[in-house]
LUMNUDO-384334 format. One record per atom (N, C-alpha, C): y, z, x; residue in three letters. Coordinates in steps of 0.001 Angstrom, whole numbers, plus 500000, padded with zeros to 6 digits. Example, Ala and Ser with C-alpha at 12.3 -4.5 7.8 and 13.67 -1.06 7.14 Angstrom:
494310507800513190ala;495500507800512300ala;496700507800513200ala;497750507080512850ser;498940507140513670ser;500030507870512900ser;
This chain:
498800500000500854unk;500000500000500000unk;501249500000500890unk;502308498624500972unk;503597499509501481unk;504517500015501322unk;504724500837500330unk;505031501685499822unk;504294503429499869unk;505631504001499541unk;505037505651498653unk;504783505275497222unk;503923505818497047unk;503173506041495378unk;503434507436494770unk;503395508342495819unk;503413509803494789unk;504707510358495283unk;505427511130494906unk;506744512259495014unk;506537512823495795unk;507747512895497318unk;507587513409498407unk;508866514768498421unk;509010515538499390unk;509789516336499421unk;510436516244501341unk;511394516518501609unk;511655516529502627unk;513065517111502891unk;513472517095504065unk;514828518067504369unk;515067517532506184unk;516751517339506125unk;517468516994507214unk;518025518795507636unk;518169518841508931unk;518960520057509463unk;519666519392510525unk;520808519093510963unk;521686518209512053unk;522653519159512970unk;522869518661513928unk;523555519368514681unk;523394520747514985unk;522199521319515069unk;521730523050515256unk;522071523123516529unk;522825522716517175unk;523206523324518509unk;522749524735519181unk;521547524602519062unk;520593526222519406unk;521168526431520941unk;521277527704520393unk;522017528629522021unk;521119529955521941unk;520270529695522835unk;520009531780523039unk;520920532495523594unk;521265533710523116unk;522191534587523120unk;522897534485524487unk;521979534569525795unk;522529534432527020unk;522892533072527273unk;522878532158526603unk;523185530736527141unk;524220530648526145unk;524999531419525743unk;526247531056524605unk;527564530933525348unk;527916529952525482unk;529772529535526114unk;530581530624525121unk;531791531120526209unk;532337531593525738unk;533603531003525701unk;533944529543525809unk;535165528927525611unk;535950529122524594unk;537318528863524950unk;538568529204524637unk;538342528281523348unk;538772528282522465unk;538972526809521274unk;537416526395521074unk;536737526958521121unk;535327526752520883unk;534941526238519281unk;534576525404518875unk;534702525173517280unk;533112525230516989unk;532333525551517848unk;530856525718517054unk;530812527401517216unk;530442527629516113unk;529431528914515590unk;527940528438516120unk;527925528788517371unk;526372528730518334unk;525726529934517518unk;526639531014518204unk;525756532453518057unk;525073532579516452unk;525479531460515984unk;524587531343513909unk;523674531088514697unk;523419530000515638unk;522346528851515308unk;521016529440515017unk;520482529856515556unk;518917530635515391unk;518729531621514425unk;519710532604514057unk;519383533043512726unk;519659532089511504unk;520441531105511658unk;520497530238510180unk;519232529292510370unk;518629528985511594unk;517500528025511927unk;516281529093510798unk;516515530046511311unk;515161530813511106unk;515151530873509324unk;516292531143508954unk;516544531294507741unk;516448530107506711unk;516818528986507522unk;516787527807506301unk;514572527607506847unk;514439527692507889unk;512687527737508067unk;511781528371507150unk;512206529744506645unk;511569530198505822unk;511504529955504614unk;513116529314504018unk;512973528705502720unk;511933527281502646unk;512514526761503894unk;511689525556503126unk;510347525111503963unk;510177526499504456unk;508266526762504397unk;507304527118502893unk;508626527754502039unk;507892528201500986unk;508252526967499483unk;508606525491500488unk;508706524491499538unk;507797523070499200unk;506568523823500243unk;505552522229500031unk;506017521065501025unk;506948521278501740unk;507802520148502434unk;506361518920503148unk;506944517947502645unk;506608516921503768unk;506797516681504909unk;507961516745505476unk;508579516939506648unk;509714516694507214unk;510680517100508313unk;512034517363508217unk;512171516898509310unk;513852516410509593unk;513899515516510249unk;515858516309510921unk;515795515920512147unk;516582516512512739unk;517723515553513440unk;518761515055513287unk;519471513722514096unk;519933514059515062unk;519696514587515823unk;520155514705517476unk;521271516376517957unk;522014516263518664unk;522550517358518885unk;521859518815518497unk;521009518625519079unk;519465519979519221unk;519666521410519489unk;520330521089520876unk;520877522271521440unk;522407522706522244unk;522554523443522792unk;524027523971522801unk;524814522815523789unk;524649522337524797unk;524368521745526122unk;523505521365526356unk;522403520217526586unk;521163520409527072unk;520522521378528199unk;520776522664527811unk;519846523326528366unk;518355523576527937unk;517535523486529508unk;516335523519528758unk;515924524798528194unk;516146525638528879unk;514969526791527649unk;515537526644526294unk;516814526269526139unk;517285526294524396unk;516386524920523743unk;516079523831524313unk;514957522661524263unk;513429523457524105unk;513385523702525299unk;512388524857525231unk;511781525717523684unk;513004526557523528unk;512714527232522330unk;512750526526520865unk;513167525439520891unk;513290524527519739unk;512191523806519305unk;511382523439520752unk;510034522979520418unk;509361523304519932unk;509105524747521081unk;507671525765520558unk;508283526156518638unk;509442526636518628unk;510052526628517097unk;509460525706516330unk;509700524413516279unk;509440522960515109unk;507548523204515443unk;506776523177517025unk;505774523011516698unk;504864524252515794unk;505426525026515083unk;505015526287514910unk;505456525973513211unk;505717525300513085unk;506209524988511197unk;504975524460511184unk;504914524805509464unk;503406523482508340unk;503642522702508499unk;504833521989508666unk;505568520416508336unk;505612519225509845unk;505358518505509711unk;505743517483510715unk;507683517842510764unk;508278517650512411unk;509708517654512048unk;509905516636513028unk;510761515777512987unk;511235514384513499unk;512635514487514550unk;512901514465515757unk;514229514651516392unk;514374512967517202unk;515911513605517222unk;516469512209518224unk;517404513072519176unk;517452512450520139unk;518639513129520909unk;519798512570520603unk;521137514213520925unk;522572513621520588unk;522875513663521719unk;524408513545521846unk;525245513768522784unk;525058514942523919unk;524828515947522814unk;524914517354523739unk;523498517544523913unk;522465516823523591unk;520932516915524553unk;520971516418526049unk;521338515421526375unk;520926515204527696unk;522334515036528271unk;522956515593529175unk;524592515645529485unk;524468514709530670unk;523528514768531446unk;523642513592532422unk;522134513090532594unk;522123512240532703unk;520653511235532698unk;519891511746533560unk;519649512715534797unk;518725513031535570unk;518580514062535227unk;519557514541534922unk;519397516139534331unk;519732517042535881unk;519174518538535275unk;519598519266536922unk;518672520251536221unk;518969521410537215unk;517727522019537366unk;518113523439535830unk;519416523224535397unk;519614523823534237unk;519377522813532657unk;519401521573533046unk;519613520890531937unk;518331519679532065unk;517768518843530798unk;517007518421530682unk;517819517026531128unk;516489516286531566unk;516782514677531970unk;516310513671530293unk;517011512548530553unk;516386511722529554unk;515134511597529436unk;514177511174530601unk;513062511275531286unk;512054512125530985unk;512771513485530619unk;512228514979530333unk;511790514981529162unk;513286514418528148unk;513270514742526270unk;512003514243525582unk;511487512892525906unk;510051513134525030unk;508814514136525571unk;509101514103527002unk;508116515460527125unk;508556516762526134unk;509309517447526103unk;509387518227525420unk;509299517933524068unk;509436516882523469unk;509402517012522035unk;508001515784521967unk;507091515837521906unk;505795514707521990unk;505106515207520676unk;505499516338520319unk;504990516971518880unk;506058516440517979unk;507200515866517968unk;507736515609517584unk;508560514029517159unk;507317513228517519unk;507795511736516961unk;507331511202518299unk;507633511722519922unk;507819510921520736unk;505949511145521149unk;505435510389520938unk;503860510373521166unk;503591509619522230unk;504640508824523264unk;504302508267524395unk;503688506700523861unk;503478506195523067unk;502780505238522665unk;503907503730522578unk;505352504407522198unk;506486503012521885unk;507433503065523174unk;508807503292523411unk;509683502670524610unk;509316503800525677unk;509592504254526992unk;509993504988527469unk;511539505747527598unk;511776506374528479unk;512679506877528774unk;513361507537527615unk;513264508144526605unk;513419508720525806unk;514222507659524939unk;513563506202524456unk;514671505417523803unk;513860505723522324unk;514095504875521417unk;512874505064520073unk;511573504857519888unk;511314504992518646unk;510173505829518044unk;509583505305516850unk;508336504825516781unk;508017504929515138unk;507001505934514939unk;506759506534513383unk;506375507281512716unk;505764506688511706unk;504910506892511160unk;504418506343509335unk;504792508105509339unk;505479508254508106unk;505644509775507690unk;504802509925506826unk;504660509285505412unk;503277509469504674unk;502698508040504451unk;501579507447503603unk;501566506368503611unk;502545505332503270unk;502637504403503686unk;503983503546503442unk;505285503526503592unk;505372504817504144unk;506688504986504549unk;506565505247505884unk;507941504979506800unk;507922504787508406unk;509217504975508404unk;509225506106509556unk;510066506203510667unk;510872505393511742unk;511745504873511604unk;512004504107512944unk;513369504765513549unk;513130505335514993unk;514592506039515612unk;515162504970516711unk;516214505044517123unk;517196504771517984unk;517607506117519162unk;517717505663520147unk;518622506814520999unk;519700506045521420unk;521091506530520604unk;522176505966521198unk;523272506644522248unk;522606507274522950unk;523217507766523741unk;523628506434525047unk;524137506696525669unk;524218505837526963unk;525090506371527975unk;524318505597529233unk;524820506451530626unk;525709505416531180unk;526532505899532171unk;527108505073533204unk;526420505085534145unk;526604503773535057unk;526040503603536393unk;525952504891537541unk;526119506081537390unk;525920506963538091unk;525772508226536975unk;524945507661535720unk;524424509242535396unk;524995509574534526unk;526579509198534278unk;527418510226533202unk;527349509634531618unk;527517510501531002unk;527117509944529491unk;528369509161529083unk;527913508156528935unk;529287507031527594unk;529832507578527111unk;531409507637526540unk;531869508282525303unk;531692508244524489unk;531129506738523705unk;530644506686522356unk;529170506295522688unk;528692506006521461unk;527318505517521022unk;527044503999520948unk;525793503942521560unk;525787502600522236unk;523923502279521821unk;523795500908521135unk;522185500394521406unk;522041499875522114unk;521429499837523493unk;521273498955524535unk;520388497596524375unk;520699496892524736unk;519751495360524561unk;517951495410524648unk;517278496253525366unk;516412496554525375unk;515915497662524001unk;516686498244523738unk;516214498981522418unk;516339497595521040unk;517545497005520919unk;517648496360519792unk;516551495077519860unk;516038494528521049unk;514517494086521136unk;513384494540520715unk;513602495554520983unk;512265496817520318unk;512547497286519093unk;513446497281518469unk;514087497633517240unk;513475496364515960unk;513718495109516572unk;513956494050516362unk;512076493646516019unk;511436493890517179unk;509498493834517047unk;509655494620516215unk;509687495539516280unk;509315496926515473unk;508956496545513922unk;510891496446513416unk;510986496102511826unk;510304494612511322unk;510190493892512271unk;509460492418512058unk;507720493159511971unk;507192493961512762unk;505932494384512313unk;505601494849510961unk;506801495551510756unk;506466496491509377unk;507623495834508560unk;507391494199508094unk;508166493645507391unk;507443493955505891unk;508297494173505010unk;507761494395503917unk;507537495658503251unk;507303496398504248unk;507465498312504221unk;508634498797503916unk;508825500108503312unk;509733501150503132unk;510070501888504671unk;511310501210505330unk;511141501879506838unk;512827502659506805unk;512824503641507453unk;513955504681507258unk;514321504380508884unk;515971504822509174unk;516322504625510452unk;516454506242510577unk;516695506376511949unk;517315507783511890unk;517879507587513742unk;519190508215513745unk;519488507977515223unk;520844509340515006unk;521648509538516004unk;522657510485516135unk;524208510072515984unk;524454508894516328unk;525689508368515962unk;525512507751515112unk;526935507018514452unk;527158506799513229unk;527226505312513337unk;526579504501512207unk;526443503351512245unk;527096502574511369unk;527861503805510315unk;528432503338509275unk;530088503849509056unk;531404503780508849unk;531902504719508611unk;531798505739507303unk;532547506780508004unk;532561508169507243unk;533770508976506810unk;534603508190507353unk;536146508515507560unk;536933507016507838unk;538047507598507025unk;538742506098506414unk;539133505439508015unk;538869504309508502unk;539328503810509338unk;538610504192510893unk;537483504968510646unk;537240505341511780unk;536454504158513011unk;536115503246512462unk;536005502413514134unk;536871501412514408unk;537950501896514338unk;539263501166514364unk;540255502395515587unk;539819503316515484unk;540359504578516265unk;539873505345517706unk;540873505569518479unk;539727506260519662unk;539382507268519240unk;539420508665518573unk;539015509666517921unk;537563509424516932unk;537977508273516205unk;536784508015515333unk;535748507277515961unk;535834506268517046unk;534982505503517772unk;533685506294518479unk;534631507384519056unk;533193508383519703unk;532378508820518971unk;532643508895517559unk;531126509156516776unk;530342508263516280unk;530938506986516887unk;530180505397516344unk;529068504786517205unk;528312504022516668unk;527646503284517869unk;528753502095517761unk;528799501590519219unk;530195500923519542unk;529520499174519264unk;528545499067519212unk;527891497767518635unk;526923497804516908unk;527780498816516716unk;527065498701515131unk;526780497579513927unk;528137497063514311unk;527780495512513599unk;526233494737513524unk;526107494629514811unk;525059494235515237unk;523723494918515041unk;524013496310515088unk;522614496950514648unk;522514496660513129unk;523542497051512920unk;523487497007511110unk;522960495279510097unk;523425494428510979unk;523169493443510839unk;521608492879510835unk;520676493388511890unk;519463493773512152unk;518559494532511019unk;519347496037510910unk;518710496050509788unk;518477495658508665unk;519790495052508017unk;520110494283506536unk;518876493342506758unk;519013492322508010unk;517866491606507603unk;516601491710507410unk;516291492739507594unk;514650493302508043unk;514435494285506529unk;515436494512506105unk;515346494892504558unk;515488496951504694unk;516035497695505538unk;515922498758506157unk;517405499236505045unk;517302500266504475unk;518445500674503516unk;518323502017503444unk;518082502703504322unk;518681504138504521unk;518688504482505915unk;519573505379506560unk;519777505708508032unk;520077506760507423unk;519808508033508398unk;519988509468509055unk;521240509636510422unk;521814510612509807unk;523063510480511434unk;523461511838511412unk;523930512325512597unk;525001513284512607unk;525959513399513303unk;526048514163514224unk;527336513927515375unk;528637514226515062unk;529157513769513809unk;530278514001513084unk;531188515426512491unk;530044516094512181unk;529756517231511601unk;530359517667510259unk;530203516608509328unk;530702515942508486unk;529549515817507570unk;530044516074506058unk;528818515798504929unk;529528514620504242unk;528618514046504478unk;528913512503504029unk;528117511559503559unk;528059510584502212unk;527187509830502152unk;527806508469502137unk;527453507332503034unk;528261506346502919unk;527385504744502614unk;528511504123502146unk;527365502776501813unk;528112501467502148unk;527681500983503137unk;527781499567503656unk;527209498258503076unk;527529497523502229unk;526393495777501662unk;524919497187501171unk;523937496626501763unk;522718497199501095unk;522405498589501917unk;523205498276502805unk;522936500292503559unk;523454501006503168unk;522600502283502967unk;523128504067502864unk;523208505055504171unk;524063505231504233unk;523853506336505453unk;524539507477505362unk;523085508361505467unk;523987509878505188unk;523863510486506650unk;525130511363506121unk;525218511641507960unk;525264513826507269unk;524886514725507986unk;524649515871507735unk;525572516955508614unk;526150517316508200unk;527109518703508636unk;526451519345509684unk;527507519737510767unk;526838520736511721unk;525887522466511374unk;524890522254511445unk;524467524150511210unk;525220524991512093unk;525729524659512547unk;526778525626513370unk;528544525433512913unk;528362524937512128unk;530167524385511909unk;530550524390510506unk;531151525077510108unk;531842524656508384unk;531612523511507954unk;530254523506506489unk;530043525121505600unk;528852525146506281unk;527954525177506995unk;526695525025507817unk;525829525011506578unk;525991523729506621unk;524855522804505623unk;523463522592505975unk;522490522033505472unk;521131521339505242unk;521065520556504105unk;520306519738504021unk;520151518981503024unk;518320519068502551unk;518329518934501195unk;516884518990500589unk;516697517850499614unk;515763516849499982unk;516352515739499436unk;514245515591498540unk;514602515154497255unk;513406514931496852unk;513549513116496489unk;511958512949496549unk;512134511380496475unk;510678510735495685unk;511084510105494237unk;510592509883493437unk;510271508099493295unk;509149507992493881unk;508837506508493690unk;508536506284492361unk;508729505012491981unk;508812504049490340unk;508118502600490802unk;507326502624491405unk;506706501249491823unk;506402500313490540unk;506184500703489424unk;506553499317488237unk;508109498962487971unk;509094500081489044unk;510453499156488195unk;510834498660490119unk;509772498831490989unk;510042498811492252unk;511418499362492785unk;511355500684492494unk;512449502058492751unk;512045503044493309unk;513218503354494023unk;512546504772495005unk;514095505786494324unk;514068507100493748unk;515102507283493649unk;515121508460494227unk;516107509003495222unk;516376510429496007unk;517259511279495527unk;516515512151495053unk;517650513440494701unk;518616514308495664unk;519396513960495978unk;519836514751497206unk;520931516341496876unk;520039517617497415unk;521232518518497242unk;521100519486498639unk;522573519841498785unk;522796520045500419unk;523285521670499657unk;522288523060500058unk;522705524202500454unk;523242524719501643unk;524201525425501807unk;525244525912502446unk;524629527521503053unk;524411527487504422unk;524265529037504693unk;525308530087504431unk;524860530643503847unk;526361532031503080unk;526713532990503857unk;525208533575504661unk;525112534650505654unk;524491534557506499unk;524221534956507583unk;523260535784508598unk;523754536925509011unk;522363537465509515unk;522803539452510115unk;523445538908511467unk;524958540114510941unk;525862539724512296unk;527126539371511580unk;527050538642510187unk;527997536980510038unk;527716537291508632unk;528028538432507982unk;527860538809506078unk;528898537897505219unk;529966537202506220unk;530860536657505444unk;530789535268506391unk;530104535099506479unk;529774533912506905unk;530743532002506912unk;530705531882505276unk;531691531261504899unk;533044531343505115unk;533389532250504799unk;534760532455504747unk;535340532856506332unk;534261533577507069unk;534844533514508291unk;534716532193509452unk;534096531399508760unk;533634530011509845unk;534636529309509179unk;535002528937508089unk;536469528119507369unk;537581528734508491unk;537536530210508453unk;538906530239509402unk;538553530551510507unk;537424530242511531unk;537647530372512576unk;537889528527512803unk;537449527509511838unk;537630526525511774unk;539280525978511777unk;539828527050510843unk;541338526749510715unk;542296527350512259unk;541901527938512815unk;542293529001514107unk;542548527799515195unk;541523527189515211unk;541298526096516437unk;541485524711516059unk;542318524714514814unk;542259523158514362unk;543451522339514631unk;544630523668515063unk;546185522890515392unk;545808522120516541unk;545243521697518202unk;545083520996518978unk;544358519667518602unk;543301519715517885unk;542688518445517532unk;543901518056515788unk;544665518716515622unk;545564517413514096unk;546454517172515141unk;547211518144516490unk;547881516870516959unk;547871516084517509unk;546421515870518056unk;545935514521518366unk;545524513167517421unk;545053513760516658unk;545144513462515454unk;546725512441514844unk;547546513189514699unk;549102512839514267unk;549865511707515162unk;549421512117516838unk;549852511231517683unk;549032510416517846unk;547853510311517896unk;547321508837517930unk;547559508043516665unk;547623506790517474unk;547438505227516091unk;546301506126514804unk;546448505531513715unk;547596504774513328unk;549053505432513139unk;549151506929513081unk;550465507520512707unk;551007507470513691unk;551095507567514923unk;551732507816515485unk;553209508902516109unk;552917510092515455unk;554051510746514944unk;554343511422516360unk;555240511901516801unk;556076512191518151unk;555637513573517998unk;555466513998519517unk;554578515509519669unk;555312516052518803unk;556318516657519524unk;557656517160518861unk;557147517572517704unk;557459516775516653unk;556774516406514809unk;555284516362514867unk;554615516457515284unk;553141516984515184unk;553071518191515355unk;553497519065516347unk;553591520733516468unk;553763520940515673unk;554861520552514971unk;555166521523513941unk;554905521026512273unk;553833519882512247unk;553115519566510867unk;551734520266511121unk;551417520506512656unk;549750520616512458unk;549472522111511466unk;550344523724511636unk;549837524149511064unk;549279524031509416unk;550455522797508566unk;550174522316507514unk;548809521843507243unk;547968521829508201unk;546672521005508202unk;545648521669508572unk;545961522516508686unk;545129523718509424unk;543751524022508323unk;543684523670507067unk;542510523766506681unk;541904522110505896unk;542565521273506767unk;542374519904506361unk;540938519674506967unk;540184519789508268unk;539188519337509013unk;538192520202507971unk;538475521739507293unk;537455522568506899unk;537204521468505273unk;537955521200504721unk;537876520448503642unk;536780518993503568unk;537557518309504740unk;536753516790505054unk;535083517043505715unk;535222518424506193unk;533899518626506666unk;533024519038505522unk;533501519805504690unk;532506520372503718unk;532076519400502429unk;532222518205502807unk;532018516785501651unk;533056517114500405unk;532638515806499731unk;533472515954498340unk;535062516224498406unk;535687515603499354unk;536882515976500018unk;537947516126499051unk;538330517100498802unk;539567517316497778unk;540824518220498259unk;541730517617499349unk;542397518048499879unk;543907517726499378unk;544848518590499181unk;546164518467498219unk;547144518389500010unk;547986516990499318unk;548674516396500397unk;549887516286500148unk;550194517020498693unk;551210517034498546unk;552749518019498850unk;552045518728500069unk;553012519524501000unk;553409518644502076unk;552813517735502631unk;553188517113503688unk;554191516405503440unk;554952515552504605unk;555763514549504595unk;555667513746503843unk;556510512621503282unk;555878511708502407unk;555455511025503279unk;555727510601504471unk;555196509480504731unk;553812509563505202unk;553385510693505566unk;552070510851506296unk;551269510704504527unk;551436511188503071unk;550839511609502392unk;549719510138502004unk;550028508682502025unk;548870507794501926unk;547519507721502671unk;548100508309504187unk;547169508867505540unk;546123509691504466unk;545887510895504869unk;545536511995504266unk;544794511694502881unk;545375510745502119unk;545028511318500422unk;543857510045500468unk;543806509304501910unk;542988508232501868unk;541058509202502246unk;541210510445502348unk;539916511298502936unk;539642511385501715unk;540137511665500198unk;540128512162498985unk;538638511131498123unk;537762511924497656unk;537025511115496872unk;536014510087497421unk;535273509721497284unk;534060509174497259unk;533559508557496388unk;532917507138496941unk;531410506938496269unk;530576507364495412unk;530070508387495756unk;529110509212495732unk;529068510317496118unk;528813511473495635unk;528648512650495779unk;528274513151497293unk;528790513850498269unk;528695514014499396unk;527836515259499896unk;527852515902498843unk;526709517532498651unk;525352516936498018unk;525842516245496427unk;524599516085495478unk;524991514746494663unk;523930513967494867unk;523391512908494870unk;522481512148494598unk;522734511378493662unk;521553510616493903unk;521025509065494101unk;520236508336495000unk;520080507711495554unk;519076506750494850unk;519855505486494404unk;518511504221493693unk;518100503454494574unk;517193503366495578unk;517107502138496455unk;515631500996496026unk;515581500033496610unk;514475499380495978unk;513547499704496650unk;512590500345496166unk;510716500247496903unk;510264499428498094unk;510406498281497736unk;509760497417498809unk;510539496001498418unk;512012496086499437unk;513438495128499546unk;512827493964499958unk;511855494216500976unk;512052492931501700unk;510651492251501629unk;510003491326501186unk;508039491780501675unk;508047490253502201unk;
């Protein structure tokens, strides 16, 4: 069959930037809530151990820095669940391609995760991956990370010519199948104008056209992303791509997505609803104190923000608009963006009121795609 036939259950967790206690940065302007990561890990684990899950799937940005024991502990963690769980590396997994004797190499990442999608069998060097997750349905990942000629990571997200070859066999094998993407940068936008921007570009793959183009033809209509740290569901021609909020970052989301095949109307339809961690011991106010430690550290990134294209607004006049905005990033991050712009300048207010509203529901959702697009 290529297709699913029966009702599956499954769940995304993105950006868990796992830090053990001694490996936690103590930087100045720090905007991740690390010190959550492992009690909200443990906590969303137990719920949806006690949910039948099929299996869960993780888009990159793993751990705090690529350090390994936090790799380390993430493994032995996922291999210790009922569920199959699926990773890609982000940005902050492998910081330089050889790695060092604190941090993991590219080289390294499917060793450590081989329980986890990378079975040694498809590319090396930690590039992608296929999976059949249950019958008829398949996995296919990307690693868009990329290095420079001496090691250092790209700024943005990049498919290298050798992956989109293998990308390219891959979906031509399993033509006709229900095949899911999943990678760490964003292939779609998520924010008005963002691959048009240097701010928004670094969370893009910088040849997306081209990937996206690849997939349309091969009949591929859902992707997995994160990086952004942003709840978002977005839709390109016949692609969906949801991209999942940081577990470490305002409102530290997950998503629980159920998925109901209709093979006589050839429909797959996904229920999607994204719970919000409220607490952990340590963090009783959890919410409300990650919104404002979010708002605390947000005046340096709006006036970069203000002064870059397209506004362009003079430092000067950015200092003194950013505190106005100070809970603008907590808003656009927590989906369903409903942010009142009507304190600002007029002229900035078309900017701004352009984050407002959606598509589609950015928490809860639901998703009609066709069964089997392409055969």
């Amino acid at each position: 069959m290529p297709y699913p036939t029966d009702p599956f259950r499954f769940a995304v967790i993105s950006d868990p930037h796992v830090a053990l206690p001694h490996t936690v940065w103590q930087a100045e302007n720090r905007f991740h809530l690390v010190e959550v990561s492992i009690p909200a890990l443990e906590q969303i684990f137990e719920q949806l151990c006690a949910l039948d899950l099929d299996f869960l799937l993780l888009p990159g940005d793993l751990v705090q820095h690529g350090e390994r024991e936090n790799h380390a502990w993430l493994a032995q963690r996922l291999n210790q669940l009922p569920f199959p769980a699926y990773v890609v590396p982000g940005n902050h997994d492998v910081i330089v391609q050889q790695g060092c004797d604190r941090t993991l190499s590219q080289a390294e990442f499917p060793q450590v995760y081989q329980k986890q999608g990378y079975d040694g069998s498809d590319s090396p060097q930690a590039q992608g991956y296929h999976q059949e997750l249950l019958p008829g349905l398949h996995l296919v990942t990307l690693n868009s990370n990329r290095f420079e000629a001496d090691g250092q990571l790209y700024p943005v997200g990049w498919i290298g010519e050798d992956q989109c070859q293998w990308l390219a066999q891959t979906l031509a094998k399993l033509q006709g199948q229900t095949v899911w993407l999943m990678l760490h940068h964003n292939l779609i936008e998520h924010l008005p104008g963002q691959s048009r921007t240097s701010m928004g570009q670094r969370y893009m793959v910088a040849n997306a056209p081209a990937v996206r183009d690849l997939l349309t033809q091969h009949g591929v209509q859902l992707i997995f992303t994160g990086h952004l740290h942003v709840q978002d569901i977005a839709r390109q021609g016949s692609l969906w791509e949801i991209t999942t909020g940081s577990l470490v970052s305002y409102p530290h989301p997950y998503r629980i997505i159920e998925a109901s095949p209709q093979p006589d109307q050839n429909r797959l339809q996904l229920r999607i609803t994204s719970p919000w961690v409220a607490s952990v011991p340590d963090w009783p106010t959890l919410q409300d104190t990650s919104r404002n430690w979010m708002a605390q550290r947000s005046p340096r990134f709006m006036v970069r923000l203000l002064t870059n294209p397209p506004l362009n607004v003079s430092q000067r006049e950015a200092v003194a608009i950013a505190p106005q905005l100070s809970q603008f990033w907590a808003a656009v991050a927590a989906g369903d963006t409903d942010f009142d712009c009507q304190h600002l300048p007029q002229a900035l207010q078309p900017f701004f009121s352009r984050f407002n509203g959606s598509e589609i529901g950015d928490n809860q959702a639901v998703l009609d795609l066709a069964l089997n697009p392409v055969s």
